[in-house]
Biopython code that builds the backbone (N, CA, C, O; Angstrom):
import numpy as np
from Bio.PDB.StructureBuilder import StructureBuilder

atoms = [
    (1, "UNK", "N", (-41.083, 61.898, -14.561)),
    (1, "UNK", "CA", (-42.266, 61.276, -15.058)),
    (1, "UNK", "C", (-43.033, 60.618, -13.912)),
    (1, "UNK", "O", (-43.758, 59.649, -14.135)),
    (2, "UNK", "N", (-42.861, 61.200, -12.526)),
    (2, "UNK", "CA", (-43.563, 60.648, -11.670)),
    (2, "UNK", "C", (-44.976, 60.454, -11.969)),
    (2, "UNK", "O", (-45.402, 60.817, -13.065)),
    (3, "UNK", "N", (-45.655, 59.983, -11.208)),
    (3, "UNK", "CA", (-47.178, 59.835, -11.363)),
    (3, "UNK", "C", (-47.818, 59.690, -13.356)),
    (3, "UNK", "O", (-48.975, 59.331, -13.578)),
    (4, "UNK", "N", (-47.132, 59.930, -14.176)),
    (4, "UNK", "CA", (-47.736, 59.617, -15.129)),
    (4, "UNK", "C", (-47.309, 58.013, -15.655)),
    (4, "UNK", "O", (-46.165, 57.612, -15.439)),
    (5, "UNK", "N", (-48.330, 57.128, -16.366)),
    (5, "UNK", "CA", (-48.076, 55.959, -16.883)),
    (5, "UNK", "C", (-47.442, 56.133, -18.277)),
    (5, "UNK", "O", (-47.720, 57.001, -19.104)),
    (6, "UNK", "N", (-46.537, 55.140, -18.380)),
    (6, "UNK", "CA", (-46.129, 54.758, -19.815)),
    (6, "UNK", "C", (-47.005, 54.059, -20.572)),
    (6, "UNK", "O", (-47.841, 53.339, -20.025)),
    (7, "UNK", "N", (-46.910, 54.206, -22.250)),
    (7, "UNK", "CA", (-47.609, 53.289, -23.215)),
    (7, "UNK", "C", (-47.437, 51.988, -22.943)),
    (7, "UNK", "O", (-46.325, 51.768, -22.462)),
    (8, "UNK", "N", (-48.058, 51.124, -23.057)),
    (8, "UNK", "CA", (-47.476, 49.568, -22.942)),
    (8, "UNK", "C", (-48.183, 48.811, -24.312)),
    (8, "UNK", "O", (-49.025, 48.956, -25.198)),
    (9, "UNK", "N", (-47.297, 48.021, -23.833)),
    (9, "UNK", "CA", (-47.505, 47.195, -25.641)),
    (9, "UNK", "C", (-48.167, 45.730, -25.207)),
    (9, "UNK", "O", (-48.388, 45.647, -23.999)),
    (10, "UNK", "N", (-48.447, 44.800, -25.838)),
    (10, "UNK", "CA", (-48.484, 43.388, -25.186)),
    (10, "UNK", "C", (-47.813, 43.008, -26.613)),
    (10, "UNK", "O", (-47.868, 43.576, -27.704)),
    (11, "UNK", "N", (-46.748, 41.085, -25.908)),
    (11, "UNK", "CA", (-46.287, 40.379, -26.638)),
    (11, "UNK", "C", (-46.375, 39.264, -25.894)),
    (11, "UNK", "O", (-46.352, 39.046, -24.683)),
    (12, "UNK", "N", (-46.497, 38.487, -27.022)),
    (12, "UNK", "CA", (-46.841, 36.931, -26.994)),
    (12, "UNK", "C", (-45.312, 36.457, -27.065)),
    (12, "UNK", "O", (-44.494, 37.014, -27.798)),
    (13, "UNK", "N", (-44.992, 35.319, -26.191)),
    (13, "UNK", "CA", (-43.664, 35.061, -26.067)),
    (13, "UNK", "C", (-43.638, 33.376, -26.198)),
    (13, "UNK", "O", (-44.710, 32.804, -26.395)),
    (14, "UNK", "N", (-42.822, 32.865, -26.124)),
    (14, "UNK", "CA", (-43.141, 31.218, -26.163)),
    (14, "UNK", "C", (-42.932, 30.821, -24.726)),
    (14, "UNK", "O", (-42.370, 31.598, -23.954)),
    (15, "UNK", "N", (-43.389, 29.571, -24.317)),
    (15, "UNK", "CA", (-43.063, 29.318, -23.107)),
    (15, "UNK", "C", (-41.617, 29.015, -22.494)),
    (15, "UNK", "O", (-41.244, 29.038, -21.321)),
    (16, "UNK", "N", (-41.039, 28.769, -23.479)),
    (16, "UNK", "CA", (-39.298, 28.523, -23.353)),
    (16, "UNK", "C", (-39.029, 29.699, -23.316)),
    (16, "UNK", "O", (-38.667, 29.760, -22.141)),
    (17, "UNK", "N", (-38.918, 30.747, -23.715)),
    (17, "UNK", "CA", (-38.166, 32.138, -24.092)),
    (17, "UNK", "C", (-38.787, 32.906, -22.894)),
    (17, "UNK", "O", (-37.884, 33.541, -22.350)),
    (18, "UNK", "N", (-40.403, 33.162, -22.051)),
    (18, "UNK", "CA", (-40.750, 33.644, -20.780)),
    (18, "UNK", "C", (-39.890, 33.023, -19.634)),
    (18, "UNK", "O", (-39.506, 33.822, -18.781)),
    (19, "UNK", "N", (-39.430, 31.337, -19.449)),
    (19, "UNK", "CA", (-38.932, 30.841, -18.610)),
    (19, "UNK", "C", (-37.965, 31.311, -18.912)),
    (19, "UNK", "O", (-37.762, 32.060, -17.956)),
    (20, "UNK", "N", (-37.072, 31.454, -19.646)),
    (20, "UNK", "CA", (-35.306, 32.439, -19.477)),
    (20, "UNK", "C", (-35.474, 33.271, -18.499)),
    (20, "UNK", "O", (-35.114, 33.300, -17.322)),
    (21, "UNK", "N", (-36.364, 34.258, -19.502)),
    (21, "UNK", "CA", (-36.947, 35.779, -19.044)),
    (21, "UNK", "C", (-37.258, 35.355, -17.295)),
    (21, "UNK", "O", (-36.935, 36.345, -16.638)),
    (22, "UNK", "N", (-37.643, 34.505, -16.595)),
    (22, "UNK", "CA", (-38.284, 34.503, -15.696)),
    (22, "UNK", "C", (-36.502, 34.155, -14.684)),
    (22, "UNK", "O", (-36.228, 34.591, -13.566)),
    (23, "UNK", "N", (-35.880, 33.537, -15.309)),
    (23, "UNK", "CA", (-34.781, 32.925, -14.939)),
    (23, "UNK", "C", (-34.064, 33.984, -14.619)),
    (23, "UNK", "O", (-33.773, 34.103, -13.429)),
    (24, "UNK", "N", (-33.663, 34.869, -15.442)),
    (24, "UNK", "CA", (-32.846, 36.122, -15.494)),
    (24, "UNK", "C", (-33.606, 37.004, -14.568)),
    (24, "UNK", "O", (-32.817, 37.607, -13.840)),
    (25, "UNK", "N", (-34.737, 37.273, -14.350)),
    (25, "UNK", "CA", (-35.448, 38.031, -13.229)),
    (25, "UNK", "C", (-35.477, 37.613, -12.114)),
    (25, "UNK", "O", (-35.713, 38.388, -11.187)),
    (26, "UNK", "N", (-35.249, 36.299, -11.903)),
    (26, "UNK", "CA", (-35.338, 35.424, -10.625)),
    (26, "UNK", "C", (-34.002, 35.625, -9.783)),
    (26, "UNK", "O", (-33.960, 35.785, -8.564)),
    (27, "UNK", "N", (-32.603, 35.577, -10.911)),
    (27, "UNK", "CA", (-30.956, 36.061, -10.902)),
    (27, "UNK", "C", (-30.995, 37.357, -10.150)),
    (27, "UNK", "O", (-30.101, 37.464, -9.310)),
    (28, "UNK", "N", (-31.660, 38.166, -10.236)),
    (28, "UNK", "CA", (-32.123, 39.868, -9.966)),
    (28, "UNK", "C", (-30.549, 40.272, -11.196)),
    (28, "UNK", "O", (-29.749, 41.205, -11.140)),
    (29, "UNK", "N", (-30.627, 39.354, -11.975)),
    (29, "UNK", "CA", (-30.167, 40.364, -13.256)),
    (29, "UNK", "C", (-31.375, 41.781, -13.668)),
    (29, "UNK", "O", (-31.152, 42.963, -13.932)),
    (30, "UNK", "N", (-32.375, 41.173, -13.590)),
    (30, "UNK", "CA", (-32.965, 42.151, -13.697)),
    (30, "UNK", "C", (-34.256, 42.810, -12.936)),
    (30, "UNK", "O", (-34.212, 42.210, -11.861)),
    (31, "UNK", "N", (-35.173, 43.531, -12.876)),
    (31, "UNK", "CA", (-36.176, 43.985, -11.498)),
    (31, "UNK", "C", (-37.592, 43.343, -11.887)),
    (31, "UNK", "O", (-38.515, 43.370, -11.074)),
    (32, "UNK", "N", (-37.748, 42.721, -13.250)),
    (32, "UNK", "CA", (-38.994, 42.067, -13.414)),
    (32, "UNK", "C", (-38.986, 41.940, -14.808)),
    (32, "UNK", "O", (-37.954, 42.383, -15.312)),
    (33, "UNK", "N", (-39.876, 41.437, -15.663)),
    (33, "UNK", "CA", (-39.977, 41.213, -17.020)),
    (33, "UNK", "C", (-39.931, 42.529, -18.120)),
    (33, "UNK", "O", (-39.393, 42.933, -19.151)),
    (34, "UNK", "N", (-41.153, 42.939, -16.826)),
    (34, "UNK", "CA", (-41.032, 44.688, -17.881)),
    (34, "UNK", "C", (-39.374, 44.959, -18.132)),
    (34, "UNK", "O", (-38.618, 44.591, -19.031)),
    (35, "UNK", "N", (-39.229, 45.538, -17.267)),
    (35, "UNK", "CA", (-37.613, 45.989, -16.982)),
    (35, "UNK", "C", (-36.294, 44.767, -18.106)),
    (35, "UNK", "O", (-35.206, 45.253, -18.415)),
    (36, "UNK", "N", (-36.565, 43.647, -18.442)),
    (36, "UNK", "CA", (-35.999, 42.756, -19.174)),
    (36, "UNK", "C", (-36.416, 43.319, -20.372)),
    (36, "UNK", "O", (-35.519, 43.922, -20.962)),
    (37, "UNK", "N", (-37.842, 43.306, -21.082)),
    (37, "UNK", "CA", (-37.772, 43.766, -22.340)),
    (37, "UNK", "C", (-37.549, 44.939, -22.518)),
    (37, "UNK", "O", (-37.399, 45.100, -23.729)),
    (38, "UNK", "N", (-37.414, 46.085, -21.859)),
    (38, "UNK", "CA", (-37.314, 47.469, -21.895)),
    (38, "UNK", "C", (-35.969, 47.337, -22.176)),
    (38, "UNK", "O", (-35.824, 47.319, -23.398)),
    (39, "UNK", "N", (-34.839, 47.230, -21.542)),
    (39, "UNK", "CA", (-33.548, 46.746, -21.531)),
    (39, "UNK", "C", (-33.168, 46.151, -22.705)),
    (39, "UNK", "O", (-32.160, 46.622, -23.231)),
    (40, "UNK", "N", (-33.822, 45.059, -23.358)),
    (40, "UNK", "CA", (-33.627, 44.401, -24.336)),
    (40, "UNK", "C", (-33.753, 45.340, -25.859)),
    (40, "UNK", "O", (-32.943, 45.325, -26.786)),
    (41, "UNK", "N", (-34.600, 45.864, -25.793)),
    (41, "UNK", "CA", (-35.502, 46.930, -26.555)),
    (41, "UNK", "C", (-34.519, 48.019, -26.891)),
    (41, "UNK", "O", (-34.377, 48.560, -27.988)),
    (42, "UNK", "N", (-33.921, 48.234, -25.876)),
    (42, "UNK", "CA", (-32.417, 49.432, -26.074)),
    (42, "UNK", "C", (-31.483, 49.150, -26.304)),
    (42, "UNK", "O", (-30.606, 49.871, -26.780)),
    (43, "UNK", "N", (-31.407, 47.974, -26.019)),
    (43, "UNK", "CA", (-29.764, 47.525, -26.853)),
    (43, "UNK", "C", (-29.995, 47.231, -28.001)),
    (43, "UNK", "O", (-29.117, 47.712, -28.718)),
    (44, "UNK", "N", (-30.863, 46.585, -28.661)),
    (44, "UNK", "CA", (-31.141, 46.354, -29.830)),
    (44, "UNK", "C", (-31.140, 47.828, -31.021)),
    (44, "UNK", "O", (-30.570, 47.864, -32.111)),
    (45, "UNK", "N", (-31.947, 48.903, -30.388)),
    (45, "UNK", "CA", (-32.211, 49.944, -31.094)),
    (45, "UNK", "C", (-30.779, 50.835, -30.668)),
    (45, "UNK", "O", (-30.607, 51.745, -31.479)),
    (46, "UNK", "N", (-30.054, 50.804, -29.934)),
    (46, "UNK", "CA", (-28.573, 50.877, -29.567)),
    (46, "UNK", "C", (-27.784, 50.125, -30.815)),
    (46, "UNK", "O", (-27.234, 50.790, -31.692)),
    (47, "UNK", "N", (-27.781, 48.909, -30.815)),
    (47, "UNK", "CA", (-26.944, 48.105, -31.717)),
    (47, "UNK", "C", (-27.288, 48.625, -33.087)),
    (47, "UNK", "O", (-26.338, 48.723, -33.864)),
    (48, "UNK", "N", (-28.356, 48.938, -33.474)),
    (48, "UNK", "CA", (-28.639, 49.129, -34.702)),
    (48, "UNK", "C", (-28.338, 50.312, -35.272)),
    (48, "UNK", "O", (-27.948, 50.109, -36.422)),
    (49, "UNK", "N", (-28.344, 51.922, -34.876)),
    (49, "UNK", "CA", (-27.719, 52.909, -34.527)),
    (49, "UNK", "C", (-26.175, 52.862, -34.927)),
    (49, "UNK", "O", (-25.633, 53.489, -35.837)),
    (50, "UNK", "N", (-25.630, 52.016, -34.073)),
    (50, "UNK", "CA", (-24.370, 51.814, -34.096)),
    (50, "UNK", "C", (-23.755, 51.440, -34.923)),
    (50, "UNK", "O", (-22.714, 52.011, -35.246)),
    (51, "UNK", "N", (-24.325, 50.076, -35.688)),
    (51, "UNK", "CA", (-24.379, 49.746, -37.163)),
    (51, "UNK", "C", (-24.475, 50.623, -37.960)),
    (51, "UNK", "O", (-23.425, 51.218, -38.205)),
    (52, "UNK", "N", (-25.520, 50.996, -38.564)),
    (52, "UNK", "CA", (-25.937, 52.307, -39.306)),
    (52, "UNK", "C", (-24.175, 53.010, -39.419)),
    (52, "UNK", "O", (-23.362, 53.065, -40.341)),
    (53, "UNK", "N", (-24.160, 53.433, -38.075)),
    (53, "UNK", "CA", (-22.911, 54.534, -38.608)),
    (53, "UNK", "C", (-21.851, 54.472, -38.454)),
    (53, "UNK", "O", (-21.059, 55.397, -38.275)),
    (54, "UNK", "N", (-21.501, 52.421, -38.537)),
    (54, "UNK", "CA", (-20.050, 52.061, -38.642)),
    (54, "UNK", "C", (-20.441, 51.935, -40.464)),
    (54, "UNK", "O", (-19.581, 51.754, -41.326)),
    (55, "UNK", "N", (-21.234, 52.015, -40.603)),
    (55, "UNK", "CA", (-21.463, 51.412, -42.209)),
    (55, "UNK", "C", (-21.405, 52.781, -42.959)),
    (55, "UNK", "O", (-20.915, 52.626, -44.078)),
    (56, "UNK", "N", (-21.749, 54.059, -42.692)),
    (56, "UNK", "CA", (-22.022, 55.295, -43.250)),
    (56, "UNK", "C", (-20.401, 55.648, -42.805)),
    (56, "UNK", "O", (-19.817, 55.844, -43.871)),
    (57, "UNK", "N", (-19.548, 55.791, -41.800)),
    (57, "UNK", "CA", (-18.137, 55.693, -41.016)),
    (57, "UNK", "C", (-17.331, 54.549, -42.589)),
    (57, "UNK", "O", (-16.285, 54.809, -43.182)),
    (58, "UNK", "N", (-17.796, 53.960, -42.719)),
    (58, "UNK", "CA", (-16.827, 52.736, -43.874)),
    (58, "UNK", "C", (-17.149, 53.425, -45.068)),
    (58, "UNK", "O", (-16.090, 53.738, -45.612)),
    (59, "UNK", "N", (-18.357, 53.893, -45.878)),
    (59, "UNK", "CA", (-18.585, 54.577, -46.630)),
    (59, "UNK", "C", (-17.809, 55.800, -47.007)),
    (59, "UNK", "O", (-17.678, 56.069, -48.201)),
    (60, "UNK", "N", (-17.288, 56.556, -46.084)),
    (60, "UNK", "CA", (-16.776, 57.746, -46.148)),
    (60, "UNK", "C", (-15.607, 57.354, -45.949)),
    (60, "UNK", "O", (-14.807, 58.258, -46.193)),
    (61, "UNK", "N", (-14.901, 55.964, -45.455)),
    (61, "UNK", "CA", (-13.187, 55.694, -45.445)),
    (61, "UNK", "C", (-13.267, 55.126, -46.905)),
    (61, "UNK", "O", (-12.236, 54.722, -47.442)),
    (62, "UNK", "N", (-14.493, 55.087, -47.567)),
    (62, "UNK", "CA", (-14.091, 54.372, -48.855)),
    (62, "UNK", "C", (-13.687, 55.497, -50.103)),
    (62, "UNK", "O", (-12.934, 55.457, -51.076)),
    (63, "UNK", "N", (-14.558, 56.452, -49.555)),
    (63, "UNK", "CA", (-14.846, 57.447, -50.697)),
    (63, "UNK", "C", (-12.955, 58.503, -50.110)),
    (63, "UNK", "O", (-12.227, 58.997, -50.970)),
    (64, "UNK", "N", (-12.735, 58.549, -49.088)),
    (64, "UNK", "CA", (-11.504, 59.294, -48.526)),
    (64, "UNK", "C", (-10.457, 58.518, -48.893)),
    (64, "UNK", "O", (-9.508, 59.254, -49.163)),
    (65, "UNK", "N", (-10.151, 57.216, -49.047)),
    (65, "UNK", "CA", (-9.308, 56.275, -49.082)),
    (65, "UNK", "C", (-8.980, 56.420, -51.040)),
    (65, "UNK", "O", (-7.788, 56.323, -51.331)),
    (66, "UNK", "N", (-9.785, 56.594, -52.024)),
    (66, "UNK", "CA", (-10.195, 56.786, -53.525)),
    (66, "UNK", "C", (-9.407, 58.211, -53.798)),
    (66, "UNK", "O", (-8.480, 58.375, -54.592)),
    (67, "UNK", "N", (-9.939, 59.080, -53.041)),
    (67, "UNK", "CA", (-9.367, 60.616, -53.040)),
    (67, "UNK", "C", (-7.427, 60.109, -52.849)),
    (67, "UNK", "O", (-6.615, 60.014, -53.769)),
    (68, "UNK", "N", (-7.196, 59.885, -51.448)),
    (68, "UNK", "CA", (-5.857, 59.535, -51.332)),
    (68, "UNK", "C", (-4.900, 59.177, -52.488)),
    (68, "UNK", "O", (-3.788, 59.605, -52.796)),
    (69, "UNK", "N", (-5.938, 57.990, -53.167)),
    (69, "UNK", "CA", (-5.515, 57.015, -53.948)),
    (69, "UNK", "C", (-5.002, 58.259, -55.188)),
    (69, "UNK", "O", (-3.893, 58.329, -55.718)),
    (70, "UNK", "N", (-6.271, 59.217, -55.433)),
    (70, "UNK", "CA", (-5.828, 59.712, -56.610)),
    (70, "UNK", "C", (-5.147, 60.543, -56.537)),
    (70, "UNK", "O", (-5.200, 61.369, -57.449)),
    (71, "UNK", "N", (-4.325, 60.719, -55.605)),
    (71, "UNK", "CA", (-3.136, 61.824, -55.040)),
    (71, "UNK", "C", (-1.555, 60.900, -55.063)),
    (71, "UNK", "O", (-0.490, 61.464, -54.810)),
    (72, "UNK", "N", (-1.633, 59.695, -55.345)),
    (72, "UNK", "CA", (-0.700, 59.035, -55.181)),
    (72, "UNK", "C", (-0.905, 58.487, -53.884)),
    (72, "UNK", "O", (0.053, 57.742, -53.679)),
    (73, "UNK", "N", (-1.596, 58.482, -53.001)),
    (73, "UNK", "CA", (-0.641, 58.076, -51.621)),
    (73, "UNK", "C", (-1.726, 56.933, -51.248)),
    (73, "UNK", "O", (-2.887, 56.900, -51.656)),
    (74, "UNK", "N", (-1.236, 56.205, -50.573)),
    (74, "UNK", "CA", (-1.840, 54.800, -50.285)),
    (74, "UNK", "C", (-1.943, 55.366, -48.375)),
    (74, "UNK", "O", (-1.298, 56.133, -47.659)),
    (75, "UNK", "N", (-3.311, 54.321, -48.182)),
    (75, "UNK", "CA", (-3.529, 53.668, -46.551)),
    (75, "UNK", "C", (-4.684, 52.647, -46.885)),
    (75, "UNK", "O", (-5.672, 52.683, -47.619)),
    (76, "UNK", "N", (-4.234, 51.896, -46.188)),
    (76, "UNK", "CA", (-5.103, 50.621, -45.884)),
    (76, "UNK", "C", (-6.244, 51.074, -45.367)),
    (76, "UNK", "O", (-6.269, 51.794, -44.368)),
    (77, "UNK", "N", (-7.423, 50.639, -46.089)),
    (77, "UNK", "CA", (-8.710, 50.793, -45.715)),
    (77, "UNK", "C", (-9.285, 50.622, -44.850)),
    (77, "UNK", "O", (-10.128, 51.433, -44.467)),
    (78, "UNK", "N", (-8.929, 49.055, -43.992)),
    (78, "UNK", "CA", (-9.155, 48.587, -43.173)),
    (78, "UNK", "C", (-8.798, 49.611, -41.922)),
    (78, "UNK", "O", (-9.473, 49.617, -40.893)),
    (79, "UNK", "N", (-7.865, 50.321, -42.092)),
    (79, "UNK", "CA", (-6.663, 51.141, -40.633)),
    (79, "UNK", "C", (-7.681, 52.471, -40.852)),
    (79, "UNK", "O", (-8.181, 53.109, -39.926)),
    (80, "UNK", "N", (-7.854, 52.714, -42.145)),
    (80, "UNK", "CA", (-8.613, 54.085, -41.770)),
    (80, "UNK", "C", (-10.025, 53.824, -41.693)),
    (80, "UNK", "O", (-10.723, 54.720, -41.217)),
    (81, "UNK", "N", (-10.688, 52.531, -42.157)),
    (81, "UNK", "CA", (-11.727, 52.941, -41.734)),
    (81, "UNK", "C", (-12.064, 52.666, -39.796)),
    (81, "UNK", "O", (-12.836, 53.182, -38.988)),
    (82, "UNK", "N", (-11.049, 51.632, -39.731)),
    (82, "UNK", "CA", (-10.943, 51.599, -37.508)),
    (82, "UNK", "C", (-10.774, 52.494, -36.655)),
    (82, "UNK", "O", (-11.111, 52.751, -35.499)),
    (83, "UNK", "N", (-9.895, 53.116, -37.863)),
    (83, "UNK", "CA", (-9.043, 54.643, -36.861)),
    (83, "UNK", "C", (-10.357, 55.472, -36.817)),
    (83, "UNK", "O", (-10.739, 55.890, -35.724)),
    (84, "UNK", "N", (-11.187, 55.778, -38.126)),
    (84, "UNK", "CA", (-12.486, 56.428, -37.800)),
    (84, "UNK", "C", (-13.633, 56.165, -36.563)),
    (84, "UNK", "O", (-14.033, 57.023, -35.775)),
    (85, "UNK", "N", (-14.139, 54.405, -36.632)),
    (85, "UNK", "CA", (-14.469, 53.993, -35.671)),
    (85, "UNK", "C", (-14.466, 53.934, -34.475)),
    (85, "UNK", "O", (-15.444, 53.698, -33.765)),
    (86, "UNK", "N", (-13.340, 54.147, -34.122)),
    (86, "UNK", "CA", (-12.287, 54.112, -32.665)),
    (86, "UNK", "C", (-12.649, 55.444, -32.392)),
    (86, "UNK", "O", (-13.168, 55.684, -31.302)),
    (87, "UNK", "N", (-12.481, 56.249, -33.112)),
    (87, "UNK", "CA", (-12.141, 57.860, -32.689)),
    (87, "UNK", "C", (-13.544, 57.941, -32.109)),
    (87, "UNK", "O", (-13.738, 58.512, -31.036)),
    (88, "UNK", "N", (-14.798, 57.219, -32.999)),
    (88, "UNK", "CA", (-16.048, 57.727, -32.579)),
    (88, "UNK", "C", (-16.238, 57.574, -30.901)),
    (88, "UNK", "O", (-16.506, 58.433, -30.061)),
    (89, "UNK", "N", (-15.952, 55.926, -30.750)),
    (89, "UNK", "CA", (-16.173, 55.344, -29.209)),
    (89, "UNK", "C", (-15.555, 56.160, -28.467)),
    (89, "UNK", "O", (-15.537, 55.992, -27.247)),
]
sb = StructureBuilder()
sb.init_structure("model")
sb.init_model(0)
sb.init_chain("A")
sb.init_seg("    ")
for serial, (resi, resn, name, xyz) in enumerate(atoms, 1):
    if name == "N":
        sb.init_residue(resn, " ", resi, " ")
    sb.init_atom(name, np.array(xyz, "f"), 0.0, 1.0, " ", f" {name:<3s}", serial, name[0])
structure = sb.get_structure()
């Protein structure tokens, strides 16, 4: 994407919450503000993703765990729905 520009957005921030932001850029945690909310922006839409399909992942240990059940055989919900989880990471 050399030479072409990205969309940019503008946000209004408070003056406490820019001084972090300025704090953490100052750290060279990060390369400038842009680069802080961009960063921020992906973990969030990362985290949420992730959610989503530990919750759709629990859904399907619920509905698999019911099946078991009506076969006679028992597992803890909790173990299969982690063991699913785990396997994903």
């Amino acid at each position: 994407m050399l030479g072409m520009s990205k969309p940019s957005i503008n946000v209004r921030l408070s003056p406490a919450l820019l001084n972090d932001i300025d704090k953490l850029v100052k750290s060279g945690e990060y390369i400038n503000r842009s680069d802080f909310v961009t960063r921020a922006i992906i973990e969030l839409v990362q985290r949420d993703g992730m959610q989503k399909f530990i919750q759709e992942e629990i859904k399907k240990a619920l509905k698999e765990e019911k099946e078991f059940i009506s076969r006679g055989l028992t597992l803890s919900l909790n173990s299969f729905a982690f063991c699913r989880v785990i396997a994903f990471i």
